[in-house]
DRENLO-401735 format. One record per residue (C-alpha): residue number from 0; z, x, y. Coordinates in pm, whole numbers, padded with zeros to 5 digits. Each point is the difference from the previous one (the first is absolute). Example, Ala and Ser with C-alpha at 12.3 -4.5 7.8 and 13.67 -1.06 7.14 Angstrom:
BEGIN
<0, <00780, 01230, -00450>>;
<1, <-00066, 00137, 00344>>;
***
This chain:
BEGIN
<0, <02536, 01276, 02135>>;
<1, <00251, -00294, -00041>>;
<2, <-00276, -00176, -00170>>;
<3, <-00048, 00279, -00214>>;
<4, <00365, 00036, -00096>>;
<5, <00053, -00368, -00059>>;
<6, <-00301, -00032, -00259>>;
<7, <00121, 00315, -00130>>;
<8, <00367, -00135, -00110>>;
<9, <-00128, -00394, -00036>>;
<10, <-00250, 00153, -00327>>;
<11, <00265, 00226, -00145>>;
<12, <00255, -00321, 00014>>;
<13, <-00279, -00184, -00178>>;
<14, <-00012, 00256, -00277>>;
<15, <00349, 00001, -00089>>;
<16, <-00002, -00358, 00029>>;
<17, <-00302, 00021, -00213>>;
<18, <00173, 00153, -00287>>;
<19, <00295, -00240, -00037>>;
<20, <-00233, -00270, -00011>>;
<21, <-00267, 00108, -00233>>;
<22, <00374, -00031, -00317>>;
<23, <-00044, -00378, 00099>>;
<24, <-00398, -00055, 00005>>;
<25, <-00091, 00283, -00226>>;
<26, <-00404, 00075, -00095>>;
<27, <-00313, -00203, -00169>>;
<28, <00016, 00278, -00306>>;
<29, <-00160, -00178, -00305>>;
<30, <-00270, -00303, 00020>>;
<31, <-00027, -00288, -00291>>;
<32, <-00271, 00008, -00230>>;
<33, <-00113, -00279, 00116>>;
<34, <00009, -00037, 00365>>;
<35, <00110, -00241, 00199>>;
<36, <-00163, 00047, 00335>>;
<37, <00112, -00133, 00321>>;
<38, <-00019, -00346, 00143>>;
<39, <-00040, -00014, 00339>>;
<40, <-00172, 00185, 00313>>;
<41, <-00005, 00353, 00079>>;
<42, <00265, -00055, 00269>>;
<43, <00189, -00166, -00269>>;
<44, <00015, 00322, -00203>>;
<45, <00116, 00203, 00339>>;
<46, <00241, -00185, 00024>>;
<47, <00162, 00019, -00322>>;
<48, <-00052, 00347, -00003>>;
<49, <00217, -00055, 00307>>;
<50, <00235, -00137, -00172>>;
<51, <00033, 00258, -00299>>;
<52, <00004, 00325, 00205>>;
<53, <00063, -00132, 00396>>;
<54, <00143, 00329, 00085>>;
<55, <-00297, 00198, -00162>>;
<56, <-00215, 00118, 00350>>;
<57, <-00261, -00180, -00066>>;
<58, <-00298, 00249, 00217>>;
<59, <00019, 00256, 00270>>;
<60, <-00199, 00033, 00315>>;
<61, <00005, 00351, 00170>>;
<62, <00422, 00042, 00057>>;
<63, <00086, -00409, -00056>>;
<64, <00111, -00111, -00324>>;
<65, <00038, -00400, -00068>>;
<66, <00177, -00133, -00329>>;
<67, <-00154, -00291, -00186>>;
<68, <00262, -00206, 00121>>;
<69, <-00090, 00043, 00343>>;
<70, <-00385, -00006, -00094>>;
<71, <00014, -00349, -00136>>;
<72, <00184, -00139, 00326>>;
<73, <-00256, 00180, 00188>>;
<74, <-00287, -00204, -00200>>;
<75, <00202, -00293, 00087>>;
<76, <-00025, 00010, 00317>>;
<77, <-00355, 00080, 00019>>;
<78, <-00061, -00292, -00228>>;
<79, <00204, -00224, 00273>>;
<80, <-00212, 00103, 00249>>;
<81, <-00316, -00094, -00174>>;
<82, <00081, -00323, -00056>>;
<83, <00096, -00018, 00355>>;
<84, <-00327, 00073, 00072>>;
<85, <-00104, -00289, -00221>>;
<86, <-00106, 00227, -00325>>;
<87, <00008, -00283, -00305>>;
<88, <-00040, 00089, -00398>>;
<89, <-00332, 00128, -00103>>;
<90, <-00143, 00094, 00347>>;
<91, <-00167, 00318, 00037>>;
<92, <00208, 00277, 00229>>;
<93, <-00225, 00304, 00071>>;
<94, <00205, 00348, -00024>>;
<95, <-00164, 00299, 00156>>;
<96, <00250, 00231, -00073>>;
<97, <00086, 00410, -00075>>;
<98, <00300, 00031, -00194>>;
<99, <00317, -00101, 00239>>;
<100, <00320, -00170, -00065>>;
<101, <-00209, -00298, 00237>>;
<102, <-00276, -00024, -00280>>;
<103, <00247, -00009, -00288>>;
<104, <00223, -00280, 00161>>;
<105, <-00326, -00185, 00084>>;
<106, <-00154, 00021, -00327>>;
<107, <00322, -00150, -00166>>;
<108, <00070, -00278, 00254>>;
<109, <-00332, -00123, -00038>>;
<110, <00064, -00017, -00347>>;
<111, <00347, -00169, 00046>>;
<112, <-00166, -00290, 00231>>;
<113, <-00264, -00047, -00345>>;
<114, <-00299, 00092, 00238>>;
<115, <-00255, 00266, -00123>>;
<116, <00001, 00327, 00152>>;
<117, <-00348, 00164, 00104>>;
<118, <-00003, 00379, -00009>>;
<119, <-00257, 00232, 00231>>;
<120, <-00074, 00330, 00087>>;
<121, <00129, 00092, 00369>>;
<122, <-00289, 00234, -00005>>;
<123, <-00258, -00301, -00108>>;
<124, <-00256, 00010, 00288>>;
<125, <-00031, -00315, 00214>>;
<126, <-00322, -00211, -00215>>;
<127, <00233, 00083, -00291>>;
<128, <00332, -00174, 00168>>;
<129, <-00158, -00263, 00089>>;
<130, <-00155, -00031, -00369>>;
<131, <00327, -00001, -00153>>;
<132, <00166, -00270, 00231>>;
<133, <-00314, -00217, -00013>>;
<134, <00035, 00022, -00410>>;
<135, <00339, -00058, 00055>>;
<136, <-00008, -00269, 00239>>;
<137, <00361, 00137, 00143>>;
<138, <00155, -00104, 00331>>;
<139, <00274, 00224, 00012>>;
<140, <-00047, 00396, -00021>>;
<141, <00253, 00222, -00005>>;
<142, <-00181, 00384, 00101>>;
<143, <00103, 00313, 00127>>;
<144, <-00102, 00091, 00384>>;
<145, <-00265, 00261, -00079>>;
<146, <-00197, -00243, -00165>>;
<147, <00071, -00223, 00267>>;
<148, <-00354, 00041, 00189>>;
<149, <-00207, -00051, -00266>>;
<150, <00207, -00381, -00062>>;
<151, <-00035, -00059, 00363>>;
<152, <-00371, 00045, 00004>>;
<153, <-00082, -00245, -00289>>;
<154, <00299, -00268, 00057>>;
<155, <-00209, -00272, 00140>>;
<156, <-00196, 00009, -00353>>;
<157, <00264, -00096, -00186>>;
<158, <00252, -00234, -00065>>;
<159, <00285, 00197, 00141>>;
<160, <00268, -00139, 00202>>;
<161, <00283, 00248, 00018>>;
<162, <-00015, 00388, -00037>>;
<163, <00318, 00181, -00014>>;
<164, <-00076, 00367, 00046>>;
<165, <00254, 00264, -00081>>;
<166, <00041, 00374, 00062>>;
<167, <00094, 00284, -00300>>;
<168, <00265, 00101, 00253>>;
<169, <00232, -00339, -00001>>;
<170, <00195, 00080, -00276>>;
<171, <00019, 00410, 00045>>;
<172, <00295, 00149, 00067>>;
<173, <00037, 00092, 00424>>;
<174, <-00029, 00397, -00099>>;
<175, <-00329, -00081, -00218>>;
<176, <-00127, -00266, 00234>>;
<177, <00035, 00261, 00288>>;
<178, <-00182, 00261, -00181>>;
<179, <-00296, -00263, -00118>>;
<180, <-00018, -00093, 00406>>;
<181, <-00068, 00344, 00070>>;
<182, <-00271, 00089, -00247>>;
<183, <-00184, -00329, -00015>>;
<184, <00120, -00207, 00288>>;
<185, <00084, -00370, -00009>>;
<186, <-00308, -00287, 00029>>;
<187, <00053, -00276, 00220>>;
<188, <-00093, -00353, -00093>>;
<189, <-00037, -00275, 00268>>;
<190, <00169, -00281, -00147>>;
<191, <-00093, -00389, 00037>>;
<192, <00066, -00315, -00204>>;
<193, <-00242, 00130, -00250>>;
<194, <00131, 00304, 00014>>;
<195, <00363, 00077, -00067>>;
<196, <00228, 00345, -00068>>;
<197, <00222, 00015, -00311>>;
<198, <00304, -00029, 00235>>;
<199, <-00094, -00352, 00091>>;
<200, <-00114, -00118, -00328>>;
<201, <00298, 00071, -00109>>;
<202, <00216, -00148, 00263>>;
<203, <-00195, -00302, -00077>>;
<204, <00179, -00027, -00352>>;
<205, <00339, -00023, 00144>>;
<206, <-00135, -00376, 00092>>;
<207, <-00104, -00092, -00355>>;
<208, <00275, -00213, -00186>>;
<209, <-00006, -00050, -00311>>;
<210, <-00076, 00195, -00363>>;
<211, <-00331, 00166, 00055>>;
<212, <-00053, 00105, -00394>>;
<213, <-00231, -00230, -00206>>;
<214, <-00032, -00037, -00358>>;
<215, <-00308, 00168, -00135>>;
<216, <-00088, 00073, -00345>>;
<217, <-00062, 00266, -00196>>;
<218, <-00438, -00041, -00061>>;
<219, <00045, -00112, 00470>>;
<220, <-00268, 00164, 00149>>;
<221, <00179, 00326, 00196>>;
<222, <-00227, 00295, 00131>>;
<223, <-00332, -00025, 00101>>;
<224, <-00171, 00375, 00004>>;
<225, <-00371, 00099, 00085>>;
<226, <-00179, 00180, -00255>>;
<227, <-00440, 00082, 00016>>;
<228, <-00032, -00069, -00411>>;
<229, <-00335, 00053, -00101>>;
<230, <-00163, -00079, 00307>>;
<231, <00173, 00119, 00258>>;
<232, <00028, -00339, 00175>>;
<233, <00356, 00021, 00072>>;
<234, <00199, -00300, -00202>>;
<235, <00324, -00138, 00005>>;
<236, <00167, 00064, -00364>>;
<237, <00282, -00237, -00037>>;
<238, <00343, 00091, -00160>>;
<239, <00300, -00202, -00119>>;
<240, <00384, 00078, 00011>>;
<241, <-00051, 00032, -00375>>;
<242, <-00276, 00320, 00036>>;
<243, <00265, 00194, 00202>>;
<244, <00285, -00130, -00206>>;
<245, <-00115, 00069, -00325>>;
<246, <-00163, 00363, 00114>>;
<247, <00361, 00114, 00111>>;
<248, <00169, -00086, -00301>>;
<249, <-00226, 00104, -00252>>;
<250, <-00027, 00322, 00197>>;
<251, <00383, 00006, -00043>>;
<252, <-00080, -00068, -00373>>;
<253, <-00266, 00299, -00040>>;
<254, <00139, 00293, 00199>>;
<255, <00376, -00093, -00025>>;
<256, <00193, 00337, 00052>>;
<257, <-00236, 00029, 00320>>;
<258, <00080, -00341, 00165>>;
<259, <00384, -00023, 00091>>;
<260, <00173, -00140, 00277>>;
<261, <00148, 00343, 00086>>;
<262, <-00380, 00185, 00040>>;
<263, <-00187, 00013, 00333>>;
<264, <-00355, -00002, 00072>>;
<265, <-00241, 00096, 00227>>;
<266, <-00201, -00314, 00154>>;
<267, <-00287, 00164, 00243>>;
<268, <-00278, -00211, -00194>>;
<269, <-00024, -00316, 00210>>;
<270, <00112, -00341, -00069>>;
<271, <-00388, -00170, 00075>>;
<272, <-00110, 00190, -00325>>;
<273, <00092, -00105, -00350>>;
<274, <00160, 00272, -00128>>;
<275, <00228, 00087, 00335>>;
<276, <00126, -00353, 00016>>;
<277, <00060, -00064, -00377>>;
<278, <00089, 00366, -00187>>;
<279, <00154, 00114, 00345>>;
<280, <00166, -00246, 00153>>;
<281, <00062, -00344, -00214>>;
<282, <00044, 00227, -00353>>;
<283, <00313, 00209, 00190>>;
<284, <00153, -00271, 00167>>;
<285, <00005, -00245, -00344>>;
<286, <00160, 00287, -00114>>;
<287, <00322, 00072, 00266>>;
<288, <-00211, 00348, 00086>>;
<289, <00003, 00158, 00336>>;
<290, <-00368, 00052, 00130>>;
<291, <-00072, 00229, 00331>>;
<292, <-00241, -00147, 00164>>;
<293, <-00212, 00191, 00183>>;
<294, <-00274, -00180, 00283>>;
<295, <-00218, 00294, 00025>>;
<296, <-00061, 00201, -00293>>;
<297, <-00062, 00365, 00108>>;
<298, <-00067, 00254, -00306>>;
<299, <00132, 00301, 00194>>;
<300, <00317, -00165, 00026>>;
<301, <00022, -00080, -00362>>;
<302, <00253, 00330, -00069>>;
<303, <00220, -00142, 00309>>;
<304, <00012, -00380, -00199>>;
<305, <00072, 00119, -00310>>;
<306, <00262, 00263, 00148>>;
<307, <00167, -00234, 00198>>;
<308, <00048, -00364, -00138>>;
<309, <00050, 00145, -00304>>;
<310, <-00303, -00188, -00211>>;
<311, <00050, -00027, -00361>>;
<312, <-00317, -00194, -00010>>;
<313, <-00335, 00148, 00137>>;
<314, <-00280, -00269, -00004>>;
<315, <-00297, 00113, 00166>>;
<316, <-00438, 00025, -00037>>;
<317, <-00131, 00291, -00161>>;
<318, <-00045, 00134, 00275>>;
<319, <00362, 00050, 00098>>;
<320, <00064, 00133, -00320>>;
<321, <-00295, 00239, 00089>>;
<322, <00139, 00144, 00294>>;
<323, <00363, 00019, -00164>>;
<324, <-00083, 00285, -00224>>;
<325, <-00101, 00237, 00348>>;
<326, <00352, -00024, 00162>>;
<327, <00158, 00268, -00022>>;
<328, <00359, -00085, -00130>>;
<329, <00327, 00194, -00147>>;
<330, <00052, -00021, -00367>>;
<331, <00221, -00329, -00024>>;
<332, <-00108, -00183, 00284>>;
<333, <-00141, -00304, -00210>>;
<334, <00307, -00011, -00229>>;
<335, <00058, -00398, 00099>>;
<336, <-00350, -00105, -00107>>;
<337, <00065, -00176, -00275>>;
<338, <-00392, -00220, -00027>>;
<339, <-00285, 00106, 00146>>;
<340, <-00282, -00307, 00004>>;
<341, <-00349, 00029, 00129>>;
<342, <-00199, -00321, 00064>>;
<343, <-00315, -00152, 00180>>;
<344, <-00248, 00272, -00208>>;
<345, <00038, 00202, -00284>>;
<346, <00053, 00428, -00012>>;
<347, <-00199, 00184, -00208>>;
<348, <00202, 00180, -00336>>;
<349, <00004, 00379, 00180>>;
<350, <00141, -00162, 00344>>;
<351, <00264, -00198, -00144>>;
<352, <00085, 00313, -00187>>;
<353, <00014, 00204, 00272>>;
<354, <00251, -00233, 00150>>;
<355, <00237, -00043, -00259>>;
<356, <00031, 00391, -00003>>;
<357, <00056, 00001, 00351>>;
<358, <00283, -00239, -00049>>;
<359, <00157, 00157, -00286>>;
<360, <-00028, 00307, 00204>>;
<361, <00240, -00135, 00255>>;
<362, <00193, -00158, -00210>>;
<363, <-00069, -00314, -00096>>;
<364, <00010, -00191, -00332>>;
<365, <-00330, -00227, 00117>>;
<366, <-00285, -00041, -00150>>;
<367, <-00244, -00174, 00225>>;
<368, <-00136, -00374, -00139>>;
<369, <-00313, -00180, 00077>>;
<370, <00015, -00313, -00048>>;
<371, <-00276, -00264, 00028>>;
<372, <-00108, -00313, 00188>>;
<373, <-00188, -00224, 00254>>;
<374, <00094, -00193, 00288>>;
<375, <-00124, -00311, -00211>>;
<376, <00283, 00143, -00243>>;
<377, <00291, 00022, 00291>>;
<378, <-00072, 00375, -00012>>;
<379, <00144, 00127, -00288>>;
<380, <-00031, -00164, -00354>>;
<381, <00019, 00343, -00250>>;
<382, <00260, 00260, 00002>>;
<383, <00027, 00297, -00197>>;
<384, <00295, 00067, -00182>>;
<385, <00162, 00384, -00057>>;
<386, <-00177, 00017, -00345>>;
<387, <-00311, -00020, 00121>>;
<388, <-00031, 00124, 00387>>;
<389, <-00138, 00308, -00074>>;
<390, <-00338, -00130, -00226>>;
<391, <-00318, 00058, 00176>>;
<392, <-00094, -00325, 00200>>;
<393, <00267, -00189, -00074>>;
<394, <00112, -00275, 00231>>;
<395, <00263, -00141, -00312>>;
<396, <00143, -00303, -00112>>;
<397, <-00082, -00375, 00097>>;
<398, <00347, -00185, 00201>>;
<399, <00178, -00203, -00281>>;
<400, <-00168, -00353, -00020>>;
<401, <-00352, 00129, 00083>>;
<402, <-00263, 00110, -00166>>;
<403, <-00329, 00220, -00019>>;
<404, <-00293, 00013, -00176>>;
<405, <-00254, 00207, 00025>>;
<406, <-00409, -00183, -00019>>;
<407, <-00365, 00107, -00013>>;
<408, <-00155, -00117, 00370>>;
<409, <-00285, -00163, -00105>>;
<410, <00051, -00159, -00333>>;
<411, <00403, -00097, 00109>>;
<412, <00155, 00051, -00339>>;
<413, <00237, 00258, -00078>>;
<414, <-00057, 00395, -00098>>;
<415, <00162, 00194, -00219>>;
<416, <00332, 00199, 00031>>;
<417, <-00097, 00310, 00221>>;
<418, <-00295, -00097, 00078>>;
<419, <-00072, -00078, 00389>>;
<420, <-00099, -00331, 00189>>;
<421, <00083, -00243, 00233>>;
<422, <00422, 00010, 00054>>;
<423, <00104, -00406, 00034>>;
<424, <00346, -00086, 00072>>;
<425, <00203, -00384, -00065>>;
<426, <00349, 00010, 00111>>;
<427, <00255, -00098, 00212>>;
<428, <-00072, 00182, 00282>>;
<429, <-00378, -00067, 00029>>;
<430, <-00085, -00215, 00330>>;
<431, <-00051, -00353, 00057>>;
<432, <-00364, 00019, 00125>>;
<433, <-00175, 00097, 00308>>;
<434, <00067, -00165, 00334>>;
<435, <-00235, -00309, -00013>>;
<436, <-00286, 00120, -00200>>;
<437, <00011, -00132, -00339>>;
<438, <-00293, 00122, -00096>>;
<439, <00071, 00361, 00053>>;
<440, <00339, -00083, -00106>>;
<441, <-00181, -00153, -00379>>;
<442, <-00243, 00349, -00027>>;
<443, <00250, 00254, 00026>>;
<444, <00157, -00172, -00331>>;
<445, <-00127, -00048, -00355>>;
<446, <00133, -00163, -00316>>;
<447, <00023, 00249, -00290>>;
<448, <00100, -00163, -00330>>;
<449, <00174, -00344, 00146>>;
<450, <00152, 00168, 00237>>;
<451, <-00049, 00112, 00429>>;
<452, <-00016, 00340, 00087>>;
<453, <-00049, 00155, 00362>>;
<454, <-00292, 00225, 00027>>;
<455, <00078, 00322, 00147>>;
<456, <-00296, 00152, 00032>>;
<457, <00149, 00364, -00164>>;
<458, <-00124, 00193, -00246>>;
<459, <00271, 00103, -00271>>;
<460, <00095, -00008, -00374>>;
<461, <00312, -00051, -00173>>;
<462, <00207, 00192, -00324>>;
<463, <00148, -00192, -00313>>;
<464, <00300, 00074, 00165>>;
<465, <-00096, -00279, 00285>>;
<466, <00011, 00294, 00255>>;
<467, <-00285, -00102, 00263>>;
<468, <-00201, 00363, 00106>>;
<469, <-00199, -00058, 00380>>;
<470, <-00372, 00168, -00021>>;
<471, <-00204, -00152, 00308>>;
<472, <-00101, -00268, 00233>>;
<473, <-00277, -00231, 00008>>;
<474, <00089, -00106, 00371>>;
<475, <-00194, 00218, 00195>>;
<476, <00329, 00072, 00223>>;
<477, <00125, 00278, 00214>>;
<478, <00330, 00116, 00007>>;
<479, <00148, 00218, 00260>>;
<480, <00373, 00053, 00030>>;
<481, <00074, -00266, -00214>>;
<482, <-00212, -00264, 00192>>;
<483, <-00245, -00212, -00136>>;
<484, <-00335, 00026, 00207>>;
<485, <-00320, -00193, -00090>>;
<486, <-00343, 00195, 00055>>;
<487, <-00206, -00365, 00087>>;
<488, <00267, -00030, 00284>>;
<489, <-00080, 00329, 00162>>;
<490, <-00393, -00084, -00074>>;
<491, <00019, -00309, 00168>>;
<492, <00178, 00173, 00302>>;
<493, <-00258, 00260, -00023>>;
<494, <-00284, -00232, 00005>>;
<495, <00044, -00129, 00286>>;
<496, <-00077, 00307, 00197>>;
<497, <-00362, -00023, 00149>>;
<498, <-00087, 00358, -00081>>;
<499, <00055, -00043, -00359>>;
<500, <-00298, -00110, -00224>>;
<501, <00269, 00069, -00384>>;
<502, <00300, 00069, -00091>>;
<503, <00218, 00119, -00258>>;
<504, <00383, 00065, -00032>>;
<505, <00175, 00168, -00320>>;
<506, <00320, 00188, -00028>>;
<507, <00028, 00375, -00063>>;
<508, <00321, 00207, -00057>>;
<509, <00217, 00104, 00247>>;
<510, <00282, 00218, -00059>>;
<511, <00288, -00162, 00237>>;
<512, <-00174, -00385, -00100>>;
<513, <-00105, -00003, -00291>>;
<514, <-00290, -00140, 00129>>;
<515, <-00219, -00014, 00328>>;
<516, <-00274, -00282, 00167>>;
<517, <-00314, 00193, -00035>>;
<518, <-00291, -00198, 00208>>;
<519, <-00394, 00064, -00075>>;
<520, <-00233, -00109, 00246>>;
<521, <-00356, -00028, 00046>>;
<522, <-00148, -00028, 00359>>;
<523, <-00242, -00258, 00127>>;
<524, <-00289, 00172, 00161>>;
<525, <00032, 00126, 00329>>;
<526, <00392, 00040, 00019>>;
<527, <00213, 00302, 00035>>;
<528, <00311, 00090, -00234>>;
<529, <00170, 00060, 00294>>;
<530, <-00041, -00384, 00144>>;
<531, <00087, -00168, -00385>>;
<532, <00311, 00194, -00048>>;
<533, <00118, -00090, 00377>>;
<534, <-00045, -00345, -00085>>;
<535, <00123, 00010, -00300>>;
<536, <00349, 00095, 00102>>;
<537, <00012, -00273, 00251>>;
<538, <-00082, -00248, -00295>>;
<539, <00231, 00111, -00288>>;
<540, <00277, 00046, 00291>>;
<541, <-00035, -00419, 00006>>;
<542, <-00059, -00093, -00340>>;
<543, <00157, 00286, -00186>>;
<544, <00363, 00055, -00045>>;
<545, <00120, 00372, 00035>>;
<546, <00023, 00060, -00378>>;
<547, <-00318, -00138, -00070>>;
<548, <-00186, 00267, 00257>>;
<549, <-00278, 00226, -00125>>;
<550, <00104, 00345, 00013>>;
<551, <-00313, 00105, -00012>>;
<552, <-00346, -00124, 00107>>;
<553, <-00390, 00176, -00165>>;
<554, <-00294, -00085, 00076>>;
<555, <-00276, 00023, -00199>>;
<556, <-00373, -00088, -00078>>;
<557, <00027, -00268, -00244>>;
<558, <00265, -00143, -00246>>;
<559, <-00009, 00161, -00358>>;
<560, <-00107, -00267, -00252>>;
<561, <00060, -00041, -00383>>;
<562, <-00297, -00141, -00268>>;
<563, <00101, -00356, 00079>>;
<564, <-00075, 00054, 00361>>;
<565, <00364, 00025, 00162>>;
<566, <00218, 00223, 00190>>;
<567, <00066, 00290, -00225>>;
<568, <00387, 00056, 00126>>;
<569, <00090, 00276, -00254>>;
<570, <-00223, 00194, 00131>>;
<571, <00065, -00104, 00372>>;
<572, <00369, 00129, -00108>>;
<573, <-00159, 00340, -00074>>;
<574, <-00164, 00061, 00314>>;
***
């Protein structure tokens, strides 16, 4: 209760100390015609942002608000206590991370030191975890204690020295923390030299003298973050200070009544995916925004978030958006939605409808935007602007200082206005390469004209206007709840079952995903459906993170086929 109180005065202090400060630093409200991005690391740009609006609270977690002044000295000291740990400029740290307070300070001081920060799912399953760090070649991993188990079992593989696990709960308030003990309980971790808590990572920092921030530049590698591409063969796709940089500001410069320092957004979509770290987190804190970050994203909580922190912001998967328009809610109770943006797949014309009248109904001015991008393209590299939102497959205009064109697959010159073909994108925020392959890294671009575009594998066309318009993919990819899952992946699992003679996995619609893992099977002779789908789950509980789970498993004769003698998936979508 004391707690309770003290946070309770301490944020309403901040506000009014808030206001007298935001006469002296004022707001970002126009941008140059010609922009001059900025030098330096992503840290870099915290930290002026820091500097600008330090009283601004900077994000929320559950009741515990933190300004950006404190945020940055919290990144400090994380940063002190990875070079304590011996942490130099351009080594790999592995972060395995939901969204806490511990993962944003993390990300940021690895930054600050000028080493490159490697970003995984906490629900990756073990082969996967040990993929990533291999790829990455990291010796320090910073990971949250549920995924714990799964590092323990495959740290001998690897090059790891040090894991620091943390738990959700450290940075709760006690009344939260409490209540979070009850329902879930608290996991244990048996700590060694290897193996360290937060607690004593950090009181390893107080021993580090010296400056820990190093001077990176803008076009540094920063992020490392896993995508399937084409193959689904998880890669490493590179990304520079610059890609995050340039993506904040010339979202600043596309959507500017949206993106001011006195806004705050929801940040449930996680920090290991494109979009979460750069549109939700790196976009709002360039910016002097407040973000609520939320660990656990929980859809039938979504009133309750929106309710009470307040969000002027809602970023979110179709699917959120989907289940938004069945709460039941009074008349104004979306009044301080200002933006509503929907990323990771596209909504159909009716359902994005449907959702704007369900916000004007409760009275909001928001229209919702869906934008456009690719991890290869830091997650977001077209944004629609008011005029335009509401046109039938839309996904809007290219960032300032990139560019689109639109080209016929096989013959690689361009089509017509409004005609469709093969969406390429050159730009600032278009990555590096992929983690040592070059080769993959040289395919997935082509030269159109003199000059390198990035192949996105999208199907789209574009109006004499320059607005870009988002038809289909050519990946063969899944997505369900705004995660990318690759079909060969759950084959590949599924194959090595030794009931099953073929297999075949496609996505069908599901109401609360978007999409669900549908498996086909066919049986070997002489083995009982019973027996394959018993195995089954034991394999894809090892080699299958949760997301990427078939909901749903059929077996059947034999495999549908087209003319050219291969797996007919439309119609294995039909079944």
């Amino acid at each position: 209760m004391i707690e309770y109180v003290y946070n309770t005065l301490r944020n309403s202090l901040r506000k009014l100390d808030m206001k007298l400060e935001r006469a002296k630093y004022g707001y970002i409200e126009k941008l140059p015609k010609n922009i001059k991005y900025f030098e330096g690391g992503m840290y870099d740009a915290v930290y002026e942002s820091s500097c600008k609006w330090p009283h601004n609270t900077a994000f929320q977690y559950f009741n515990v608000e933190v300004t950006y002044k404190e945020m940055v000295k919290k990144i400090n000291k994380v940063a002190m206590s990875l070079k304590a740990l011996g942490v130099e400029k351009g080594e790999r740290v592995t972060i395995c991370m939901p969204n806490t307070p511990e993962a944003v300070y993390s990300f940021y001081a690895v930054n600050e030191i000028g080493a490159v920060a490697s970003m995984i799912h906490p629900l990756s399953s073990e082969k996967e975890i040990e993929n990533y760090l291999k790829q990455a070649k990291s010796k320090i991993m910073i990971c949250v204690d549920i995924s714990f188990p799964k590092v323990e079992a495959i740290f001998r593989n690897t090059d790891l020295e040090k894991v620091i696990v943390v738990s959700p709960l450290r940075s709760m308030g006690a009344m939260v923390r409490t209540a979070y003990n009850l329902a879930k309980g608290t996991k244990h971790i048996k700590t060694t030299k290897q193996v360290i808590t937060w607690n004593k990572f950090m009181a390893a920092g107080s021993k580090f003298i010296g400056n820990p921030h190093a001077r990176v530049n803008s076009d540094d590698p920063a992020v490392i973050l896993y995508t399937g591409g084409t193959t689904g063969t998880p890669k490493g796709v590179v990304l520079s200070n610059m890609n995050f940089n340039s993506q904040a500001l010339g979202a600043k410069y596309l959507v500017p009544d949206l993106l001011k320092s006195k806004n705050t957004m929801l940040t449930f979509l996680p920090n290991f995916h494109a979009f979460g770290l750069g549109v939700c987190t790196h976009v709002p804190f360039y910016l002097g925004m407040k973000i609520v970050l939320i660990p656990q994203f929980n859809a039938k909580k979504l009133r309750s978030y929106i309710k009470k922190y307040k969000i002027n912001i809602l970023v979110g998967v179709p699917a959120a958006f989907e289940y938004l328009k069945t709460i039941k809610m009074k008349k104004n109770e979306l009044k301080n939605i200002r933006g509503a943006v929907s990323g990771g797949d596209t909504m159909n014309q009716a359902a994005k409808q449907e959702v704007n009248d369900f916000l004007r109904a409760h009275g909001s001015t928001a229209f919702l935007q869906n934008g456009y991008g690719l991890t290869e393209a830091t997650g977001g590299v077209v944004f629609p602007t008011a005029p335009v939102a509401s046109d039938e497959n839309v996904v809007g205009y290219p960032l300032p200082d990139s560019e689109v064109i639109i080209i016929d697959p096989k013959t690689k010159k361009e089509v017509p206005l409004g005609e469709d073909g093969e969406i390429l994108i050159r730009g600032l925020t278009v990555m590096k390469e992929y983690l040592d392959k070059p080769k993959e890294t040289a395919e997935t671009f082509v030269t159109v004209k003199g000059k390198k575009y990035l192949k996105t594998g999208d199907i789209g066309y574009m109006d004499k206007r320059g607005v870009v318009y988002f038809r289909t993919r050519l990946k063969r990819i899944i997505i369900t709840n705004g995660y990318n899952v690759y079909p060969v992946s759950i084959e590949e699992a599924t194959k090595r079952c030794k009931a099953v003679a073929q297999c075949a996995c496609v996505g069908v619609y599901d109401k609360v995903r978007g999409e669900k893992v549908k498996v086909f099977i066919v049986l070997k002779p002489d083995t009982s459906e019973r027996t394959a789908k018993k195995e089954l789950a034991k394999i894809y509980k090892q080699y299958l993170a949760k997301y990427e789970m078939p909901r749903e498993i059929v077996t059947i004769a034999e495999l549908p086929k087209t003319k050219m003698s291969k797996v007919d998936y439309k119609v294995l979508q039909n079944l």
